[in-house]
ZAMARGU-4260 file (C-alpha; in steps of 0.2 Angstrom, whole numbers, plus 5000, padded with zeros to 4 digits):
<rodrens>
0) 5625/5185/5874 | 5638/5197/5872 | 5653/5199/5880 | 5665/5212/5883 | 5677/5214/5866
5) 5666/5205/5858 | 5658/5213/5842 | 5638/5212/5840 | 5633/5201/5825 | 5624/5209/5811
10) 5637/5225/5812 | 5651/5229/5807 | 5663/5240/5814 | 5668/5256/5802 | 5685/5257/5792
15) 5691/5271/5790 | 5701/5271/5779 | 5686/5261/5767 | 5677/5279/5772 | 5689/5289/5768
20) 5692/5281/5752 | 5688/5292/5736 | 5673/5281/5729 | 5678/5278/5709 | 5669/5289/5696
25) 5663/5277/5680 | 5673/5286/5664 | 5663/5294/5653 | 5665/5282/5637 | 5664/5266/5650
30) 5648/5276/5651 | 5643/5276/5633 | 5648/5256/5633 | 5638/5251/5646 | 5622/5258/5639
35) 5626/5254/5622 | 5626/5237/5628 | 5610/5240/5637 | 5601/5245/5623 | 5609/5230/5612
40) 5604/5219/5622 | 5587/5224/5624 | 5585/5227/5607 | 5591/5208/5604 | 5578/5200/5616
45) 5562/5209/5610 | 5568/5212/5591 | 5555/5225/5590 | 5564/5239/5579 | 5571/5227/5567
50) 5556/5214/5564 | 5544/5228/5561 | 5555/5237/5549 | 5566/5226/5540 | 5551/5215/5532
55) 5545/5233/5526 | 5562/5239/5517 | 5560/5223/5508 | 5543/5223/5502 | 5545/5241/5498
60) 5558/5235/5487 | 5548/5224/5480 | 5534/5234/5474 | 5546/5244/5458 | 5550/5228/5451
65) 5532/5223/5453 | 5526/5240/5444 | 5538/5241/5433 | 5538/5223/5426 | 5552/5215/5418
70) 5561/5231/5412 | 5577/5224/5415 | 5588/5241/5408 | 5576/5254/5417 | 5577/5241/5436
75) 5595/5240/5433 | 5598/5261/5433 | 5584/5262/5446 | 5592/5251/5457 | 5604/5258/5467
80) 5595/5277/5469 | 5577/5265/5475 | 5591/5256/5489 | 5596/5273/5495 | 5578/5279/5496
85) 5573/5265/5505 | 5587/5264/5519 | 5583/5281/5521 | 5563/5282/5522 | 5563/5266/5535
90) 5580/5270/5543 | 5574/5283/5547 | 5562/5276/5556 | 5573/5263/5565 | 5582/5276/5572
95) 5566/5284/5578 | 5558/5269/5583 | 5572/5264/5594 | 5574/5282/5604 | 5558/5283/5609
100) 5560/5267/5620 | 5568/5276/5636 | 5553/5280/5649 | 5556/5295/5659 | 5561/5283/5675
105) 5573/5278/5667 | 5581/5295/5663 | 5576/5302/5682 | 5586/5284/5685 | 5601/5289/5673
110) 5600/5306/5683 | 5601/5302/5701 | 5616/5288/5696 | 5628/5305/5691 | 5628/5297/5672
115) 5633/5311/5660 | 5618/5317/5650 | 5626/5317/5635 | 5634/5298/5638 | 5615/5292/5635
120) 5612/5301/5618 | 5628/5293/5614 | 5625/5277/5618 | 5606/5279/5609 | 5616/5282/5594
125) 5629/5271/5594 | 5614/5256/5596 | 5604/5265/5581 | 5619/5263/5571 | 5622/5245/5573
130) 5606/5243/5570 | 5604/5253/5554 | 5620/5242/5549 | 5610/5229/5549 | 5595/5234/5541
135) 5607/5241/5527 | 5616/5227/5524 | 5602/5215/5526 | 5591/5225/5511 | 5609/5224/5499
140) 5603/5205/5495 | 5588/5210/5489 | 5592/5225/5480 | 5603/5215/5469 | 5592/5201/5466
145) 5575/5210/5464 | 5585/5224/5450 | 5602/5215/5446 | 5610/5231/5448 | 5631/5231/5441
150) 5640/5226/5453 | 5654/5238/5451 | 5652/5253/5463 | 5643/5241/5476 | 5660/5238/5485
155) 5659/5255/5492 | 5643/5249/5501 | 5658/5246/5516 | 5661/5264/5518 | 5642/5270/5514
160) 5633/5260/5523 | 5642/5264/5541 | 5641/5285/5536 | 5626/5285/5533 | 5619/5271/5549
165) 5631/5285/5560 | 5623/5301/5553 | 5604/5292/5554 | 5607/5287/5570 | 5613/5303/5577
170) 5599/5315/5568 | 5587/5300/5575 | 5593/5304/5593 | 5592/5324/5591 | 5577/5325/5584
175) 5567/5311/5598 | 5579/5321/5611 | 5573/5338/5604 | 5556/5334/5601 | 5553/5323/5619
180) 5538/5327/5629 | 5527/5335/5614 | 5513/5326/5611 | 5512/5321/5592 | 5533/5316/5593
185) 5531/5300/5584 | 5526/5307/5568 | 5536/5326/5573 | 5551/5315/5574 | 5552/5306/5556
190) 5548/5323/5547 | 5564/5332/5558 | 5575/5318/5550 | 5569/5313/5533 | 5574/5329/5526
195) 5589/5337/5536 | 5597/5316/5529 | 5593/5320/5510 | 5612/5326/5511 | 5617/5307/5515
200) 5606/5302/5502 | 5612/5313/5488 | 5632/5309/5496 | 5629/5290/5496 | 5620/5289/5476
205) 5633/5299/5469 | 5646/5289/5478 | 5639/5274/5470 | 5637/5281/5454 | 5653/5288/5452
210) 5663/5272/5459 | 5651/5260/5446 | 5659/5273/5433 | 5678/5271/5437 | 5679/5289/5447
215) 5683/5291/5463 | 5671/5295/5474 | 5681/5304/5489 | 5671/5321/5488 | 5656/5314/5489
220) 5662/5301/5505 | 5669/5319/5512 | 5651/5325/5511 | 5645/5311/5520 | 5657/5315/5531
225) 5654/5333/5534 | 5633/5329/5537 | 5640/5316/5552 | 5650/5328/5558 | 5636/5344/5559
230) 5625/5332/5568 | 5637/5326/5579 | 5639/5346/5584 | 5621/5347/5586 | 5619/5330/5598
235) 5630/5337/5611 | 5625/5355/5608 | 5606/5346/5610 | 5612/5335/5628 | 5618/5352/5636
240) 5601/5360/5634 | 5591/5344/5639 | 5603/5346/5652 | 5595/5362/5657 | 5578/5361/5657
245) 5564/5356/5667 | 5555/5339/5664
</rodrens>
């Protein structure tokens, strides 16, 4: 029973001044954070990505020395150039493995919560790369044990390795973004990336080389540089026209 003055449970009388409130728009880089985060931490209870391509990058490691045989002068100048090769060939495959995880719900979702389209492409990246990271530094191990490589340019791993995770990631992300909806994308995808990254390759082997001979390898880290920076361009060129067009 309700009397008079009395408010009716259930409801609440409106504040206006709650309604006239401006509601608070997320940042864009609280954006990127937040789905960075997302994809981390989905990444981290399935393990899918990095348990099927990690135990591959090993054993493809494996196989030289195997062929070879115990050639240890001709394993030793192979080494470094056959650890490039491979975070390439199968990081490349990381990084495409992991895009091609978002379902079309989940972008329509992205969509109707306002999220900025490129903030997603971001955030696919920045989780590609710490992946990559991983896979890279988890193969350096075995690198050095299966070819017992000098160890002198190997410092510089701590500037390679996150150049070339960055620019693998983000052609990862363009090419699964600009390739999404075709039918055969998960083997148009790793032929987009495999050759448009042999100037991260070529950056990151003659970085190596030139710091195992005493030289310093700053032009070649600046080319590194440059190939993140021209992908970079092409993923938000890349979220503006998926922006665009129809799904």
């Amino acid at each position: 029973m309700t009397g008079a003055g009395v408010r009716p449970r259930g409801k609440r009388a409106a504040d206006p001044v709650a309604a006239s409130r401006p509601r608070r728009e997320v940042s864009f880089w609280r954006q990127v954070r937040e789905l960075t985060r997302t994809d981390l931490r989905a990444e981290r209870r399935s393990g899918e990505a990095l348990l099927m391509v990690v135990p591959f990058g090993a054993t493809a490691l494996l196989i030289v020395p195997l062929a070879v045989g115990a050639d240890v002068p001709l394993l030793r100048s192979l080494g470094p150039g056959l650890y490039w090769a491979i975070v390439l060939l199968f990081g490349a495959l990381l990084a495409v493995r992991h895009t091609s995880t978002r379902s079309a719900a989940h972008q329509d979702l992205l969509d109707l919560l306002g999220v900025d389209p490129l903030a997603p492409l971001l955030a696919r990246a920045a989780a590609s790369t710490v992946l990559l990271v991983v896979f890279a530094v988890g193969l350096a191990p075995v690198a050095v044990a299966f070819y017992d490589p000098a160890l002198d340019g190997w410092a510089w791993l701590a500037a390679l390795v996150p150049l070339v995770a960055v620019g693998l990631a983000v052609l990862g992300t363009v090419a699964g973004a600009l390739a999404d909806g075709v039918d055969q994308r998960a083997s148009l995808v790793p032929v987009l990336v495999v050759p448009l990254a042999v100037p991260l390759l070529i950056a990151a082997t003659q970085a190596q080389q030139a710091a195992a001979h005493s030289q310093p390898p700053t032009g070649w880290l600046l080319l590194a540089v440059a190939s993140d920076l021209v992908v970079l361009v092409a993923l938000v060129a890349a979220s503006r026209t998926l922006e665009e067009s129809p799904r």
